[in-house]
Structure formats: C-alpha cells, structure tokens
N, C-alpha and C positions, 0 to 999 in steps of 0.2 A: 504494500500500500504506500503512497503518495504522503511523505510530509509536509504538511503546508506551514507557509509561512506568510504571516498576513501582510489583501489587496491595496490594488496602490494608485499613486500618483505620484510617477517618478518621470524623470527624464532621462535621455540620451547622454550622451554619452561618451565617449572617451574619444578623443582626437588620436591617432596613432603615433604622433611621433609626440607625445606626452612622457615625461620622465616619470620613474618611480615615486618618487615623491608626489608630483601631479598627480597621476593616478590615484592614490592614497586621499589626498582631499577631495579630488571631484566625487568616490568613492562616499567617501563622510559626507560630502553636502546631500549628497541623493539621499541616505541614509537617513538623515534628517528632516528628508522630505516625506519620508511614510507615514501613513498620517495613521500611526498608534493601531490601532486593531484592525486596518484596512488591511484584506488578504493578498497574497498572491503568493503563487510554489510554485517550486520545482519542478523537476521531475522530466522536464522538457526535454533538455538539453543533451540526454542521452550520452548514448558508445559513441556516434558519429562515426561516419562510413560506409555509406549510405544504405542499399537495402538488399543486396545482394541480385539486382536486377539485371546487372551489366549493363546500366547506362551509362556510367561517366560518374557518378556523385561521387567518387570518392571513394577510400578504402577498400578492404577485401571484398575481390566480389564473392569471391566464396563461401563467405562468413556471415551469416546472418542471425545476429543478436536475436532472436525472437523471446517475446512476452510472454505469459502466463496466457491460458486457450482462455476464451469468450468470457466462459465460464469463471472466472472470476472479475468481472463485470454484474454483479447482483441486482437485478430489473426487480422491481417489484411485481407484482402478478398484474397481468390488466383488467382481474376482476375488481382490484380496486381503484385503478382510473385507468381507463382507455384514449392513448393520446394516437390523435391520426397522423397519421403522416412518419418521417424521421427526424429524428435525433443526430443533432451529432456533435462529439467530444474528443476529446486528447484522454489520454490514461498512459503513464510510464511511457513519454516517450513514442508513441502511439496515434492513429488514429481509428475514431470508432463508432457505428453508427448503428442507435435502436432502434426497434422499428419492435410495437408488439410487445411480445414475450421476449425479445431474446435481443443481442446486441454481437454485430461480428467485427473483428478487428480487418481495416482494410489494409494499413500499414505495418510493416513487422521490424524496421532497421532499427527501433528502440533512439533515434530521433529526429524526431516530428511534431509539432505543433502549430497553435494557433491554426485550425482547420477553417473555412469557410464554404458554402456550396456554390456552385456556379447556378442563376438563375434557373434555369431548365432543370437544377438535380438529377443532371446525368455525370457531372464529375465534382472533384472536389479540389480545392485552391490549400495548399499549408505552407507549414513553412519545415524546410530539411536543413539542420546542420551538419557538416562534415568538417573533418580535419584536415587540414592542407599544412605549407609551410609559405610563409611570406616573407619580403626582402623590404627591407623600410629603414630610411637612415633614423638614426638616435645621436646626439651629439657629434655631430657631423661624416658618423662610420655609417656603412651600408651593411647591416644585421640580418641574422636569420629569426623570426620566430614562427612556434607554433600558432596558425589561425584555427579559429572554432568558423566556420562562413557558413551563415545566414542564407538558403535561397529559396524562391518563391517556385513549387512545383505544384504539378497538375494529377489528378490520378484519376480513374473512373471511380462512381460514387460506390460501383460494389466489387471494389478491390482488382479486377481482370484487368490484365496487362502491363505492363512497366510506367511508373511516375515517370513523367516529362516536367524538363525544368525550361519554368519559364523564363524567369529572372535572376540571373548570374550572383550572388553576394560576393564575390572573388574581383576586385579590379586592379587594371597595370596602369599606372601611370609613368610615364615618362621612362619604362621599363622597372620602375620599382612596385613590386606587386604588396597588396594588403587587401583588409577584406571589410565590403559594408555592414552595415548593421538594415535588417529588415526585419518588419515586424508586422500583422496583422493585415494580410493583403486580402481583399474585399472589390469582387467582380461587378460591376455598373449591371445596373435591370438587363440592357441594351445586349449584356454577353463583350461590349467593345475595350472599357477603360477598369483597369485596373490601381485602384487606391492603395495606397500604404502608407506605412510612416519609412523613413529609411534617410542614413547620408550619402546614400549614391549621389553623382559619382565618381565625389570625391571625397572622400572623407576629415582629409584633414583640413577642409574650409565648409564644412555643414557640420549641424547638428543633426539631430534624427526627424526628420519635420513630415509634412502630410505631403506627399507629392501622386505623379499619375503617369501611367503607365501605358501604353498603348498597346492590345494585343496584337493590331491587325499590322500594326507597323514596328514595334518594335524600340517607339522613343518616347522617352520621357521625360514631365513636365513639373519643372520644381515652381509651384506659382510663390511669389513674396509673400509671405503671412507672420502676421505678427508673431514672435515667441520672446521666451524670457532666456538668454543661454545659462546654459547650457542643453536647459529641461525641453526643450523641443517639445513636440507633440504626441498625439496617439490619442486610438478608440475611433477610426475609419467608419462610418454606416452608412451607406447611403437609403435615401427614401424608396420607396417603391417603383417611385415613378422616372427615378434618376433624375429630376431636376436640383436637388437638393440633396447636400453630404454634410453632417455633424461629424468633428473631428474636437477633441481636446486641446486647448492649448497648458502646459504643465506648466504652473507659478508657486513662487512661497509664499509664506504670510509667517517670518520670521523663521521656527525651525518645522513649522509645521506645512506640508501640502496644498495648494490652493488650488485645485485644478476646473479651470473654465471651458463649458462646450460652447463652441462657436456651431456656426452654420455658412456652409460653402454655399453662391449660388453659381450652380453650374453653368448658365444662360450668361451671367456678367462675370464670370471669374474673378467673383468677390467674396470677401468673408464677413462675417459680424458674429458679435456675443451675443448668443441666445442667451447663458444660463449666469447666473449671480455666482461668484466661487466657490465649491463645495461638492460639483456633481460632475460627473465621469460615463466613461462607458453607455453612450449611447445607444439605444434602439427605438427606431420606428413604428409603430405600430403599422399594421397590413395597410389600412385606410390613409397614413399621413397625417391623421388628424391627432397623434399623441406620439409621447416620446416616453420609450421606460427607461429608468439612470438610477445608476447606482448614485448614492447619496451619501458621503462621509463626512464624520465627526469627530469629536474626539471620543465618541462613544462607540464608535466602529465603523461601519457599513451597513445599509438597506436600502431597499428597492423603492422607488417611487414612479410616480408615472406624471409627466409635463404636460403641459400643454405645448404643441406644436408650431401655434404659430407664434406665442407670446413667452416663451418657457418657461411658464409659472407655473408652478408646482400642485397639483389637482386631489391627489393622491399617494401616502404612503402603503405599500403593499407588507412591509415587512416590519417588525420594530425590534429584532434580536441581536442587531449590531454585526450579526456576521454572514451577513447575504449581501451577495454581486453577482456583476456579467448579467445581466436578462438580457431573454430573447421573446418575442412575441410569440405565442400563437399564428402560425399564416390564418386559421380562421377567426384569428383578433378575441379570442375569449378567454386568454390565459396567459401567462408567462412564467416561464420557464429559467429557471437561475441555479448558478453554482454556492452554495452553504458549508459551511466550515464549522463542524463538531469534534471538538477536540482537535485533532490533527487530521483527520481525515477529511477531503472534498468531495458531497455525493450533489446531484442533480436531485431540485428540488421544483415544483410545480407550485403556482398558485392562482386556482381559479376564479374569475368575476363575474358577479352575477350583478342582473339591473342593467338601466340603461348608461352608454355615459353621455358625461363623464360621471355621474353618480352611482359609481359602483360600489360594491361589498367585496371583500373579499371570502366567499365562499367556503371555503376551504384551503388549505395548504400541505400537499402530500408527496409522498418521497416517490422520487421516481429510480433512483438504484440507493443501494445501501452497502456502507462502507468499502467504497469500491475506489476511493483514492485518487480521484480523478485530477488531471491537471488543471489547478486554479489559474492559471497564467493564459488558459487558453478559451476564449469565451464559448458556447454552446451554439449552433445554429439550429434551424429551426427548415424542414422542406416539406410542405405537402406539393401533390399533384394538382394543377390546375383544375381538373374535371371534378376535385373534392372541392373546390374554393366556393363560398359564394363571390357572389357580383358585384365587382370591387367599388365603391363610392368615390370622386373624384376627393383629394387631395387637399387643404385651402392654401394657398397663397400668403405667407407673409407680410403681415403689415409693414410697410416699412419703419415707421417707427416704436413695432412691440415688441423687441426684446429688449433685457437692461442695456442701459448706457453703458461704451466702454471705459468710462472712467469710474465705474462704481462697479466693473466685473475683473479689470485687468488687475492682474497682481503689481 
C-alpha cells in the first residue's frame, strides 16, 4: 500500500544548473508552502525504465517491474452504489481503470502517473518517468548526472498494444542535454491541444507554468501568464466545451500556500482570477455551469463546489479536512475524490441530490478500500456518450464576476 503524505500547493521547481546549496533552499521554500494537512504521495515515481514494450522509454526492455494483480485494488460491491461508466486512477506506480465490480491494471512499468482520458475514452494520456543520464554545466564544468525524465504518453484505454510517447521530457540544448519537468497533461474536448504545466523547453529560463501542446502539429505554446517564481502553476481542466481552461496559479501568504484558480479564455488567449486564495484543483462540472475545488486551510483539505461563472463558492461537499482531487460525474450527479485515512488513499464518492445549485449531499461512500492509491495523481471520470443525457449549453462569463486580481494575487 501507498504512503501518503499530505495535498498540496506547491510549485516548480528546480532550475538545473542550481548549486547544492540552491537546491536545499528552493527545496525548504516549497516545503513551506504545504499548506499543513493538504495531501499529496508518492508512490508515483517508481523503478523507471519504462514498461518492457520495446518502444524506446528507457531501461530494460526485458525487465518488467510488475505490480501486485487487480486484485488488490479492493472495489466495493456495486450492490452498494452503482457508478456508470469508468474510473480511472494511479496505484504504485500504475495505471488503473474501474468499471463495475472489478478494476484492471492497464500499465505494469511501476512508473506512471497523473493519468487523464482522451475525450472519446478510447485511450489514455499519463505521465512515464525513466532514467536517463544528462550533460549540464555546474560551475563552469560540463557534468554527468542521473535524470529521472518526465514524458507525456499515450496508451489505449484497455491496456492493448504499446504506450506511444507523445511528449519528449528529455531536451539538448546547445548539445548539452537535461530533462523537463511535466506534469498533468489534459487533452482539449476537440481531441486537438494538449494542456500541461511543464519548463519545456528550456529549463533553465522557465519555471513549470501552464502551457499547450499541439497534437496535430507537434508545437508548443508557452502563453505569458502571470506566476509568483519560483511556484509556477498547475491543476490543467478544461470545460467541456473547450472554450474555457482553469489552471492554478501557486503563491504564498508568508510560510503558508496560497494557491489561486484562474480561468484561461481560449477564444482571447487571456487569463483572469476566478477564485479568492485558498482553492486548487479544479473541475468542471458536465454542464459548465459549476466548478468542484479542492479547498485548503489550515485545517486540511475539502471539497467544494463554485460557481462557474462568478467562482463563488455555493457548496461545501466534505468537512473532514482530508478530501481532494474531484472529478464530476459525466452524468453531473456526483463527484468522485481521493480521501486520506491514516496513511492510506482510497476513492471516495459523494452523491447530490435536489436541484442546483441547492443541493444535499446525499450520501458519501467508499468506492475501493484501502487500496493505496496514488494521491498525486487526480481520478478521471469517462462515460459513453449514448449513456449521457443532453448536455445544457455552458454560461459565458461575466466579465467582471470573478474577484479582483488585487485581492486574489499572492
């Protein structure tokens, strides 16, 4: 099982040709940024070397790290909730998708994270680390060291065939190689643009910010957007309809986390502060018309739900201090998040009843049990179009209803 260690708001991260020392403080500043009982573990980061496919990732292809079978992944029965559609999670390194009764592992290289599904759920978007070696000066010498590299692959949603890497974490500059940082890559409605946070690509003049990716072409778009440095960004979503993408920008408020969700508009390739400091990890609801965020304090972490065009806050779902990551419902009746008991991270469900925004929360039930799962990596959510109802248009952003950015920025 998965040790956790509590969610966050943290930023990016390490320039490469950063001395030991450097390292050591930017290390403690971040440190400082977790905001007290806020989750987030391990477990991700794995053997590295990639998955014994013979595509190129890296290390033996021989060798393949494999996980514990299915079977300890522990589904609750779905005679006591029935969720349609799939599920899908990180466990050890892993990726892994429920459906039903049962939950099968699609990836076995032991590491893999941050999964996402590609609109159609026919494949799935993670993120693979491998071991490499990179050349990078340090006090004016040309060094070798070990890279862990971040890359953004592809796989079909029910494990058949070899992961395809989309997005290289490995870059040469000027013949000196080193390796990006990538983090939670997240596919446009469209199937076209690819979000992420990352310093491609170049590392040692970026921080880890929100940028975009092109499938069809192959190039990528770092737009200017405000950040605090070192703390860059992160928590990618976009809306259903792909005109609109919620991204965090990460700030302090002395030694403690501040972190603020903006809102991209993809039409003006602009941004603004939707949310006041405090809330993180965005999701859309199906309809557009609500945001569910993680919400931290000094009292921990819990789920809420925003309003989307003003993101004022409508609804707390959770009050235990130790729930993050939601994900909607595709049929918009529930939301789905990762909870932290003790050390262990299990998927937990909570459903609403009424209309909204004036909902109840219904219930709230466990959807696997102590099964460890990766807190670092958020849950996604895929039904089948022909199960969906008929989606409701969207609203449009007022322009002047989210807070001021002089009363959101850190």
């Amino acid at each position: 099982m998965t040790r956790a260690s509590p969610p966050r708001s943290i930023g990016p991260i390490l320039a490469p040709g950063l001395s030991v020392i450097g390292l050591i403080i930017v290390a403690l500043i971040t440190l400082s940024l977790i905001n007290g009982n806020v989750p987030f573990t391990g477990g991700s980061t794995g053997a590295g070397g990639g998955n014994g496919d013979g595509n190129g990732d890296g290390g033996d292809p021989g060798v393949v790290a494999e996980t514990p079978a299915p079977s300890n992944v522990v589904i609750v029965p779905d005679d006591v909730v029935t969720i349609p559609g799939s599920i899908l999670y990180a466990k050890a390194g892993n990726i892994w998708v429920q459906s039903g009764k049962s939950a099968h592992q699609v990836t076995t290289g032991g590491s893999d994270s941050m999964p996402s599904w590609s609109p159609d759920g026919t494949s799935i978007f993670f993120i693979r680390t491998t071991e490499d070696v990179g050349r990078w000066p340090s006090g004016g010498v040309l060094r070798e060291y070990q890279m862990s590299v971040p890359s953004v692959m592809q796989v079909a949603s029910d494990g058949s065939g070899n992961a395809r890497k989309v997005v290289n974490g490995k870059v040469n500059i000027g013949g000196q190689t080193w390796h990006a940082w990538i983090r939670e890559p997240v596919l446009s409605p469209d199937g076209h643009t690819l979000a992420m946070v990352s310093d491609r690509p170049n590392p040692s003049r970026s921080n880890v910010v929100l940028q975009f990716y092109d499938i069809d072409s192959g190039k990528s778009k770092v737009p200017n957007l405000p950040e605090t440095p070192p703390l860059g960004h992160q928590d990618p979503s976009w809306r259903p309809d792909g005109k609109f993408l919620l991204y965090v920008r990460n700030g302090r408020n002395g030694t403690k986390g501040a972190p603020v969700i903006y809102r991209w508009d993809a039409a003006k390739a602009q941004a603004k502060v939707f949310t006041t400091p405090g809330y993180l990890e965005p999701a859309y609801s199906p309809d557009g018309r609500f945001v569910a965020a993680t919400k931290t304090s000094s009292f921990g972490n819990d789920i809420v739900i925003l309003d989307a065009t003003t993101g004022r806050e409508l609804k707390r779902v959770t009050d235990d201090g130790a729930s993050w990551a939601p994900v909607w419902s595709p049929l918009g009746d529930s939301i789905a998040f990762l909870h932290l008991r003790g050390q262990i991270v299990d998927l937990k469900l909570a459903q609403l009843e009424g209309e909204a925004p004036d909902w109840s929360v219904k219930d709230i039930m466990d959807l696997t049990e102590v099964s460890g799962l990766d807190g670092e990596s958020r849950p996604g959510w895929f039904v089948p179009a022909d199960q969906l109802p008929t989606p409701t248009p969207a609203p449009t952003p007022a322009a002047d209803s989210s807070p001021s950015a002089s009363a959101a920025a850190p």
